[in-house]
Structures are given as structure tokens and as C-alpha cells.
N, C-alpha and C positions, 0 to 999 in steps of 0.2 A: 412600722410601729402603729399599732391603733390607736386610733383616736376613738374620745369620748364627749358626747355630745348631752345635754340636759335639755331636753323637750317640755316648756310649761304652756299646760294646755294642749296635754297629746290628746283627749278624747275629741276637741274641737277641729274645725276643717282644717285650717291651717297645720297644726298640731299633727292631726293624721298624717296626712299626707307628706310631711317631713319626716315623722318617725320612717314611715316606709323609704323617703328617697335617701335617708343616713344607713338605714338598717342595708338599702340594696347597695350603699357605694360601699358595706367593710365597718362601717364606724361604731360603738357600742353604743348604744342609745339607752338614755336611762328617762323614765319617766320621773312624774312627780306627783302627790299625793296633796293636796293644798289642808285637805284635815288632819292630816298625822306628819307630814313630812318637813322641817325645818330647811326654808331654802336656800342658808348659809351654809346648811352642811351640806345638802344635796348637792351645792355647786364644787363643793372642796373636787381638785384634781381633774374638773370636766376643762374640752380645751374649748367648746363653743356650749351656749344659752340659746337656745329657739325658744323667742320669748310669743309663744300663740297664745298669749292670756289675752281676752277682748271681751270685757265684762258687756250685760248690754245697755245700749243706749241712756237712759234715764241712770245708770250706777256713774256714769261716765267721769261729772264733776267731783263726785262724791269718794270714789275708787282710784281712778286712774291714776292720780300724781302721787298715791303711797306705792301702789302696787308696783308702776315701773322704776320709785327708788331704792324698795325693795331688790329690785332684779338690779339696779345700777349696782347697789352696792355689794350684792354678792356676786358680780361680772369683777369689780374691781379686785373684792379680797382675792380672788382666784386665780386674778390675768387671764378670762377667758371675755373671748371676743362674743358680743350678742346678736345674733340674726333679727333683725326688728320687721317683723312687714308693714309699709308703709303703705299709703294709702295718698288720693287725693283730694283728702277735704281739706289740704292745706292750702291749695290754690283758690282764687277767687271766680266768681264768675268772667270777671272784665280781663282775666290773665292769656295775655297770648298763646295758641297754640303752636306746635305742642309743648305741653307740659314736660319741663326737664328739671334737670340738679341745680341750674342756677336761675329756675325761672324764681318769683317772688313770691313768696308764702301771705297772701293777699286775704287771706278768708277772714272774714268779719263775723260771723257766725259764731254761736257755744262752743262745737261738736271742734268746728275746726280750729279756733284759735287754742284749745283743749291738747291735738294734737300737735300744735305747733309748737308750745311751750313744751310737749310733753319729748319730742326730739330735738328740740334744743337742752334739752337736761343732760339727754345724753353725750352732745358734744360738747357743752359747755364744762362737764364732770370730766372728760376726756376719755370715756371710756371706748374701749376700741367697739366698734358700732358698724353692722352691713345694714343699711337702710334698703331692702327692698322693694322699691316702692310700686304698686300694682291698680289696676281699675277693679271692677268685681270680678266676682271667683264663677266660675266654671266650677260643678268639684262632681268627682265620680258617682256620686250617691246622692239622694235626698239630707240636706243639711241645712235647711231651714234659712239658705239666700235668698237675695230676690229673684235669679234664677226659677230656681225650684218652688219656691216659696209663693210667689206671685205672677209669673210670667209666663210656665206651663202647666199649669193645674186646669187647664179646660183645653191641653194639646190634644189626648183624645176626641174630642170635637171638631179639635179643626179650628180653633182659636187660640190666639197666643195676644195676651194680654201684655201692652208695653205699658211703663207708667209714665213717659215722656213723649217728646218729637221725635217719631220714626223715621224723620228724614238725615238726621245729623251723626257728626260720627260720636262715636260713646266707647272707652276704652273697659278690654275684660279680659282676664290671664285665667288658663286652663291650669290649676292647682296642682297635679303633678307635674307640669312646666315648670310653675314657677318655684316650688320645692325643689326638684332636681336643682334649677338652677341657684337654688340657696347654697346646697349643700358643695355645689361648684367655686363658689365665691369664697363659703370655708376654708377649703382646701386650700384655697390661695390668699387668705386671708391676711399674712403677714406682708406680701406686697400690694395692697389697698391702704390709701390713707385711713389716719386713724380713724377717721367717720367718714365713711363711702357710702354715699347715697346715691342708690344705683335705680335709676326707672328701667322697669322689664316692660319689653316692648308689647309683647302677647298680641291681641287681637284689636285694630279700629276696624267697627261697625255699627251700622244703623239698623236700628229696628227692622226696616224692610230688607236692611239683606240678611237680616237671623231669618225673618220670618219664610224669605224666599228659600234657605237653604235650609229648616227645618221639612220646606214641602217638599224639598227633590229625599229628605232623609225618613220620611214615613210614608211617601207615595200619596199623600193625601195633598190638596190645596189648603195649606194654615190661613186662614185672615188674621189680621192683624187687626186688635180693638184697643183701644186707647182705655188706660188704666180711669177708673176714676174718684177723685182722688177727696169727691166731698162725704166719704164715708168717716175718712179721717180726720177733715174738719171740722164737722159733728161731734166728732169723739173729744178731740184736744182738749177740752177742759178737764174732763176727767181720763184720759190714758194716755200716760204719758212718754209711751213709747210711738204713739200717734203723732205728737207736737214733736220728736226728735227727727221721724221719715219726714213730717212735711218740712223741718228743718233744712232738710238733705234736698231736698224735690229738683231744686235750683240745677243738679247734677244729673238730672235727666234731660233740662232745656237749656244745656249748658254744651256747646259743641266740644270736644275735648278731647287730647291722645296725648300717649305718651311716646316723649325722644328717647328710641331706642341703641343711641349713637354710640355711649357710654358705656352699655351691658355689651353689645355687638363689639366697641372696641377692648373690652375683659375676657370676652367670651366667645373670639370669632367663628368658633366652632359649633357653638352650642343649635342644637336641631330642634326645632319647636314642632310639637304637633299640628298636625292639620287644624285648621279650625272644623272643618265637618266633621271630621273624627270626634274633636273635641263635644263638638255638640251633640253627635251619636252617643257618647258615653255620658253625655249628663242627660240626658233622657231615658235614658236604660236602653240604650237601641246596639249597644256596641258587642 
């Protein structure tokens, strides 16, 4: 029997890249329309919510706690379970590594305390919930990450721009990984507790080993330059998408991985891409 999946926020990375891993496993995938399309009735009959809505930064306080009760409550009317991607601004700086499902949601921060209440709605509402929780994205194409965004925009050169300590490890999921393994977790969705919050393992590394393995991936020797970051403090007063990154900053000088003990034991099968593959394809080298 097919199933049918409700994708919000298919044009965005997350979004993409699901629609494609539902469309390739069989499942009917329906988009959504946020100016024309009512999300209580788009949800009527779907049996899972890919919720890739992620307004930006400065809407966050302002958006966030209606938008995901919106989706809470048409997850409920429907008894469809929601794919949530999680993220790790819930942890703190001072939080042991690695970062897992019972580590302690410690962040003191807007962005993160924001998050934390905003997945607690969801188990506290009871709705049935796959918390995927991931470092930054890898994603196939130019999507305006810090990837792409900021960190190879002078790889022609032979520079690769970190915005943190190159020495420490730093967690990042290759976006059609960790979509396939959404849509894996779906499928089995009925045997996960009601709110499973699952860390995907993806990729720990440091600045210098991107950078090292960018060099052996374009034949060129990459340097590595250290992001800098007073353009932005400059700014903060008036843009205030500036005062959210340097908000964040803390998660570049912040050593951090995620325990992939969890997803490995749901998914002992599941095959992760290379990571140099991974990074050939988000440079356009693949």
C-alpha cells in the first residue's frame, strides 16, 4: 500500500532533499503551498509531515512557536507522525561529548532555548514525533549554508574559509543521508517510541581535515583562513541576522559530535556516503 507523505518547505534544502528520498523509496509526496494551501486540510489522509519549515534567524521568536503548533495540530487531527530535523543549539557549550538523546538540553542562548521548548511541545502534546537530530548540512547544490555560503566561496583560490578552531571536531550530515534516513525511520515509524529522538551520526571533523581533503578533491593545495568574524560585530546593531550568527559563533569553538549508538542500533544497515564523495558533491566536483 502507499503511503503518503506531506513535505513543508519542499523548495528549502531539507525539503528537497526529502521530497526526492520519499519520491525514490515509492511513497506519494505532496507538497505544500503556505499562500493558497490550508495545512489542516493538506494534512487530511497523509501518514507522515516533513516538517522542513526553518523561517530565518531573526523571524525565529516571532514565527516559530505558532508555525510548529500549527503543524502539531494538524499531525494530531490526522494521526500522522512528523519528521522534525533537529539540530544542536539545544546543547550547551559545557555539555559532554558526544552529544546524544539523553545528553541535557543546557543552552542558555535565544536561538536555543527557542528550540528547546519548541521540541518539547511536541512531546509534551504527545504527538507521535522522529526527532532527527543532525550538525550542519552538506546539500548537493548551492543553498545558502555555511557550507556554500561562507566557507567555499574563495575554493577556486585555494582558500577555504572556517569561521571557528580548525583543530576541534565539528559535527555535519550529508543531506541526502540524512533524508534517506528520514524516510527509513518512517517506514518503521510505528515501532519507535512516541517521540524518538534519534542523533544521525554523519560526519566528525575539523576544519583541517575538510581542508586537507578538499586538497586531495580539486588537486590544488586549499589553505585554510580563519573566518573573520568583526565584520559582523560591526554590523549587530543594525542586522540582525548578524547578532543571531554571532549568537551561534559559540558552535564553531565548541568541540562537539554526535552519538550515533541509537540510529546504528534502528538502522544497523543503513550505508552512509563517503565523506569525500560527500564533499565532491557539494562543491560541484561529483
Amino acid at each position: 500500500m502507499t503511503q503518503t507523505v506531506l513535505i513543508l518547505g519542499r523548495t528549502g534544502r531539507f525539503g528537497r532533499n526529502a521530497s526526492d528520498a520519499f519520491a525514490a523509496a515509492g511513497w506519494t509526496v505532496r507538497g505544500f503551498d503556505r499562500a493558497r494551501d490550508d495545512l489542516m486540510q493538506a494534512a487530511r489522509g497523509v501518514d507522515v509531515i516533513v516538517n522542513g519549515w526553518n523561517p530565518p534567524y531573526p523571524q525565529w521568536a516571532r514565527v516559530l512557536p505558532d508555525l510548529h503548533a500549527r503543524v502539531r495540530a494538524a499531525a494530531k487531527a490526522s494521526d500522522a507522525t512528523v519528521i522534525l530535523p533537529g539540530n544542536v543549539y539545544v546543547f550547551g557549550p559545557h555539555t559532554p561529548i558526544p552529544w546524544g538523546a539523553g545528553s541535557p538540553h543546557a543552552a542558555t542562548n535565544p536561538l536555543g532555548r527557542l528550540r528547546i521548548e519548541m521540541e518539547r511541545a511536541y512531546e509534551g502534546e504527545g504527538v507521535r514525533t522522529i526527532l532527527l537530530r543532525a550538525g550542519d548540512f552538506l546539500d548537493t547544490r548551492t543553498s545558502g549554508n555555511w557550507f556554500d555560503q561562507i566557507m567555499i566561496t574563495r575554493l577556486k583560490k585555494g582558500r577555504f574559509t572556517y569561521p571557528g578552531n580548525p583543530d576541534i571536531p565539528h559535527a555535519w550530515a550529508y543531506l541526502p543521508d540524512l533524508t534517506r534516513a528520514a524516510e527509513a525511520l518512517a517506514r518503521m515509524r510505528e515501532s519507535l517510541p512516541r517521540f524518538a529522538d534519534i542523533p544521525f551520526l554523519g560526519y566528525t571533523l575539523t576544519g583541517h581535515k575538510i581542508a586537507g581533503m578538499l586538497s586531495q578533491i580539486t588537486g590544488q593545495r586549499v589553505r585554510l583562513r580563519r573566518m573573520n568574524w568583526l565584520p559582523l560585530q560591526v554590523a549587530r546593531p543594525v542586522w540582525p541576522l548578524g547578532r543571531c550568527l554571532l549568537e551561534m559563533r559559540y558552535l564553531w569553538d565548541t568541540p562537539h559530535s554526535l552519538d550515533g549508538t541509537r540510529f546504528e542500533g534502528i538502522l544497523p544497515g543503513f550505508q552512509r556516503t563517503e565523506a569525500e564523495v560527500a564533499l565532491r558533491t557539494a562543491i560541484g566536483k561529483s
